[in-house]
N, C-alpha and C positions, 0 to 999 in steps of 0.2 A: 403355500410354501415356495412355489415356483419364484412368483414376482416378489419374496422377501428374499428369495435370492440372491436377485440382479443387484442391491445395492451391497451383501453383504459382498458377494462377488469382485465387486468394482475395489469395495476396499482390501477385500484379500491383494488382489493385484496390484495395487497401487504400494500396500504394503511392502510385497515380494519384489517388486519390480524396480523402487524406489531405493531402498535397502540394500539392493545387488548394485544397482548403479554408482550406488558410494561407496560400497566396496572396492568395486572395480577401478573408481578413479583412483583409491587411495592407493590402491596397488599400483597401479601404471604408473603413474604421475610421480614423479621422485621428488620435485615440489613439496609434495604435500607431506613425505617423509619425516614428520615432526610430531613432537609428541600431543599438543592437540589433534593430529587426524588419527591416532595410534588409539587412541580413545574414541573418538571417534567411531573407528571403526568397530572396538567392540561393542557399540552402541548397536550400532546398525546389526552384530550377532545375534547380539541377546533378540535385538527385534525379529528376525530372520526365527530364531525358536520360536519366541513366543507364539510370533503364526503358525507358523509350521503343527506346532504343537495341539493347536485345538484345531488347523483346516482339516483335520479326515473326519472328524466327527460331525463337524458344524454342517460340512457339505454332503456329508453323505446325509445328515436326517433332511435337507433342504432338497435335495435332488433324487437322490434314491430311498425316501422313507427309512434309514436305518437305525432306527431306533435304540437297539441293541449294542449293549460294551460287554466283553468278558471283565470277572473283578482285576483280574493280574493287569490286565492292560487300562484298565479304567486307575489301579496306581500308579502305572509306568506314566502314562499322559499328567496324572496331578503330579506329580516329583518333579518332570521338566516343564509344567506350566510355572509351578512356586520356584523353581531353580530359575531361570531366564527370568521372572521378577524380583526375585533377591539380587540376581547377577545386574541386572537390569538399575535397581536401585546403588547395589555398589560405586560402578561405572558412573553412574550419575556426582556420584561420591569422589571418584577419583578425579574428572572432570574439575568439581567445583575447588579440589585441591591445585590443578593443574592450572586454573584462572589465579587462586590465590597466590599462589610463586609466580607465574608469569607479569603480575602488576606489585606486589609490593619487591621483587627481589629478581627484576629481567635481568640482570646481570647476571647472573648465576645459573638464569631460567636452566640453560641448557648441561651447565655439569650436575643439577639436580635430577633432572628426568632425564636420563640416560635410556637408549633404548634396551640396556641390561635390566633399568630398574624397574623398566613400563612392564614387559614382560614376568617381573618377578610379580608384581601387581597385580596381573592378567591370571597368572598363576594363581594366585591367595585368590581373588575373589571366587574360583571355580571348586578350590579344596574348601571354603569357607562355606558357599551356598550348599555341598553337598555336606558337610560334617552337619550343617545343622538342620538338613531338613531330612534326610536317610532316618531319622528315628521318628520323625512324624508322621513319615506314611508307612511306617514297620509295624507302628504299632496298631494299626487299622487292621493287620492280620489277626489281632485276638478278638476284635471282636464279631461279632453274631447278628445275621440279619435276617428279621421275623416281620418287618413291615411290608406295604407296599414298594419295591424300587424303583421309583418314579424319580428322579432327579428334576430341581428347578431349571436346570442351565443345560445348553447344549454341549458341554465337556463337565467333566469330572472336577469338583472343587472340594476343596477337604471340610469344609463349615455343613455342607450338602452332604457328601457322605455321612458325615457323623449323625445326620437328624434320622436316617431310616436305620439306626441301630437299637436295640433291644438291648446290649449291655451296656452299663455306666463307663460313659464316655470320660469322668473327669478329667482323669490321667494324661486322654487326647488334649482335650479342652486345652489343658496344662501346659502340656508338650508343644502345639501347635503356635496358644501364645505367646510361650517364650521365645521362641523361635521367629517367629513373626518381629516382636520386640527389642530382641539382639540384632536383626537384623538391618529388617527395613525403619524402623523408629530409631535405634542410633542412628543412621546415616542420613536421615530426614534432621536429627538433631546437630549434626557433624555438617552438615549442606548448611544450616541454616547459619553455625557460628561462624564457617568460612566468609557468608557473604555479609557477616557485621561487620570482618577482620577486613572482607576487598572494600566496603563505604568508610569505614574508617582509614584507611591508606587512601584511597580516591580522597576524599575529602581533604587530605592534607596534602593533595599535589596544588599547586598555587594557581598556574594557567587552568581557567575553563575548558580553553577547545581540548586540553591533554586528561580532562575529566570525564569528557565528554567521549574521549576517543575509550579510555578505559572503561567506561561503564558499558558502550557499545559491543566490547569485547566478550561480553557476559550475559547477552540479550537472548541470544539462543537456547545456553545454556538453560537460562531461567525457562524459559521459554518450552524446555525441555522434561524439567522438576515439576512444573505447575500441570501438566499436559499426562505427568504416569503419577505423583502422588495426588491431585483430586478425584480422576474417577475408584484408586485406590480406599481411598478416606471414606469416598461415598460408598463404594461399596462393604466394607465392613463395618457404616453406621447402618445402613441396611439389613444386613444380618442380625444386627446386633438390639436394636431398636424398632427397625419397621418389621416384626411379625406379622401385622395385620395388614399390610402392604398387599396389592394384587403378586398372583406371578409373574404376572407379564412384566413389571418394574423390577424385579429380583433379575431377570433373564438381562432385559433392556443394560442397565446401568454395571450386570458381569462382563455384556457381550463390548460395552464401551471402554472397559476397564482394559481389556484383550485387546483390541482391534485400534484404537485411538491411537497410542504412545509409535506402535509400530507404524501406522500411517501420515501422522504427522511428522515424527523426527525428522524426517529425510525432505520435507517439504519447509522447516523450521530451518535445517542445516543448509539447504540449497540457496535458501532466500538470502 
């Protein structure tokens, strides 16, 4: 566990360190005071959770053997890992809305995204991720556990919790998909029709090089949707499909799903 450490290690940091640095510029720097870095930066929050939210467990089972969660706190960690991944995917949302205004209707770019309205935005997606995930991990209080507690992953996942339970989960089952589906699949659905709506307006600007500069304006972005919904997709065709699957690839492909979006964004935005 020592030497699976040192890489998980390197990425926690790269994560934490990367992530505060785009904060930081976007703070300082009155430049960048616009509402693509406004988004931006809550990129770089939700990323900043997300770590934050699985490094006590992940490092302590890797460094001090700690094997052990209480259940209270083994929900509190899954409510703010699914929180900062629904927030996570919103932002991504608000983003590909924020590319869409700024190339079909730059004229206007700026009395649309006002920084009253970014804020109002910022706002809704934090009352949105909690209205809809507060009853998915509530409802893990009624049930009853008579198995082994052995968890696949080295944090708390709500698909994991539900398999060491003794009472009929349907309700969870029920609860968690819908809520997964409102969330993160419209906005997956809403990312995807924005960027028919940016090639379809690109496509009708006449000059290449001005095609060229617009499609450029979007490369990140994308860059950024491909990077948090694939290890997403694989992991709950994993759960869903590979049962017969080792542990070791349940763990592998959770722990990239966590650690990937947050350590590349900030390397994807810098570049």
């Amino acid at each position: 566990h020592i030497w699976i450490s040192i890489p998980f290690c390197f990425l926690y940091i790269t994560a934490l360190s990367g992530n505060s640095l785009i904060l930081f510029a976007i703070v300082t720097q009155p430049s960048l005071h616009k509402p693509m870095y406004y988004f931006l930066s809550m990129l770089s929050t939700t990323d900043l959770g997300l770590s934050i939210s699985t490094l006590v467990t992940m490092m302590g089972i890797f460094w001090f053997d700690a094997r052990e969660i209480s259940f209270n706190a083994c929900l509190s960690q899954m409510f703010f890992i699914k929180l900062f991944t629904v927030m996570e995917s919103s932002v991504l949302l608000a983003m590909a809305f924020d590319r869409f205004v700024a190339i079909s209707n730059p004229l206007r770019y700026a009395t649309i995204l006002t920084d009253s309205r970014i804020a109002q935005i910022g706002v809704a997606i934090v009352i949105r991720g909690t209205l809809m995930l507060t009853p998915m991990v509530a409802l893990l209080k009624r049930l009853s556990f008579c198995h082994n507690h052995v968890f696949h992953h080295s944090y708390c996942f709500h698909p994991d919790v539900m398999k060491l339970s003794c009472t009929d989960t349907r309700i969870n089952n029920a609860v968690g998909l819908t809520a997964m589906i409102s969330t993160v699949g419209v906005d997956s659905i809403f990312i995807l029709l924005s960027y028919i709506l940016i090639i379809k307006t690109v496509l009708s600007i006449a000059s290449p090089e001005e095609r060229k500069k617009a499609f450029s304006t979007c490369i990140s972005h994308i860059g950024a949707v491909v990077i948090f919904y694939f290890p997403l997709i694989s992991l709950s065709f994993v759960h869903r499909f590979g049962k017969r699957a080792p542990a070791y690839v349940h763990t592998m492909i959770a722990n990239t799903y966590l650690l990937i979006p947050p350590v590349m964004n900030p390397i994807i935005y810098s570049v």
